[in-house]
Phi, psi and omega in degrees: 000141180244129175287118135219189174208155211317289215279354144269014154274327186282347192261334190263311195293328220263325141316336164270334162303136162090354176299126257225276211112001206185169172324124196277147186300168180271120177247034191272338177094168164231144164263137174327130198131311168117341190275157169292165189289168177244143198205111152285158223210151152199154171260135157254132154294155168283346180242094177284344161255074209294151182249143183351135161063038184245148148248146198216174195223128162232164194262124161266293188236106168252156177193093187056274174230036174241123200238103150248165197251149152253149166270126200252120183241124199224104166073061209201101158245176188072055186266108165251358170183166164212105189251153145204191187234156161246148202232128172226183172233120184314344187252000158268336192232129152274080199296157186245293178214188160208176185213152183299138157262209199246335213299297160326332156282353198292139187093355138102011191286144174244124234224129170285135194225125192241116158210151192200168165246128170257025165166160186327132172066007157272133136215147195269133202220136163222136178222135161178164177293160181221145188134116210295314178330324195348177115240162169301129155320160147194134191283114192254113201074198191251159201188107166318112186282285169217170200257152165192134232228142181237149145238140159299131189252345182243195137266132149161203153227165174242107150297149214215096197251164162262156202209175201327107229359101184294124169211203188201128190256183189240179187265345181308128219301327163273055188316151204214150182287166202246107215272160189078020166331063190249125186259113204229118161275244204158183217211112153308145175196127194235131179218000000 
């Protein structure tokens, strides 16, 4: 049997309805020749210093024009899941794939992971433990919740916002979001 409960299966579920399921296509083009444009990447957060009970988008890895992020939950305890969305600009950014972080595992607990584009520059990320046992996590410092990786399609820059109403639930048989949240993207930038 899996702890969950209505009301975060309608907040998980009702984000994951409508999700395309996969990667928004690559759209950087081939330049004659047959080679990709050459195009370097970078992120800056908007919080680089994130403080007790924020989630945050930081720059993990670039390697030219592929950028990935951790999504980051900092000093936060009793994390049992998180849906949100992210907002970008499609004609600039491309999501490619995701990867488990470490916060939701600790303890060797196994955890579902939802991450999709539900339209062009959306995309919906839902996560949380499985197990009637599950209990919350807790991120002591900062501790990647999930890694999720773009490519830049372009030179310029994009902003990468979180958008309606993002949260992180609690473990309570009924989970209930976890008050006093604050939620920081950041900015892309390609040249």
């Amino acid at each position: 049997m899996r702890r969950t409960s209505a009301a975060c299966v309608i907040v998980l579920g009702s984000l994951v309805l409508g999700c395309s399921g996969g990667a928004s296509p690559d759209r950087s083009g081939v330049v004659s020749g047959g080679q990709q444009p050459s195009v370097t990447g970078s992120f800056t957060a908007d919080e680089p210093n994130p403080g007790a009970d924020t989630v945050s988008l930081a720059q993990q890895q670039v390697s030219n024009d592929v950028i990935t992020l951790r999504v980051n939950v900092t000093d936060t305890s009793g994390v049992f899941g998180a849906a949100f969305e992210l907002q970008y600009d499609p004609s600039m950014v491309s999501f490619q794939t995701s990867a488990p972080g470490t916060l939701l595992e600790q303890g060797g607990q196994t955890v579902t992971y939802n991450v999709a584009t539900s339209s062009p520059g959306r995309l919906v990320v839902a996560v949380q433990r499985q197990g009637t046992s599950a209990s919350g996590a807790n991120a002591q410092g900062t501790v990647s919740l999930v890694r999720l990786t773009f490519r830049l399609l372009g030179t310029g820059t994009s902003g990468i916002d979180f958008m309606s109403s993002p949260a992180l639930y609690d473990a309570q048989a009924t989970p209930q979001p976890l008050p006093g949240i604050d939620w920081y993207g950041g900015t892309f930038a390609a040249n």
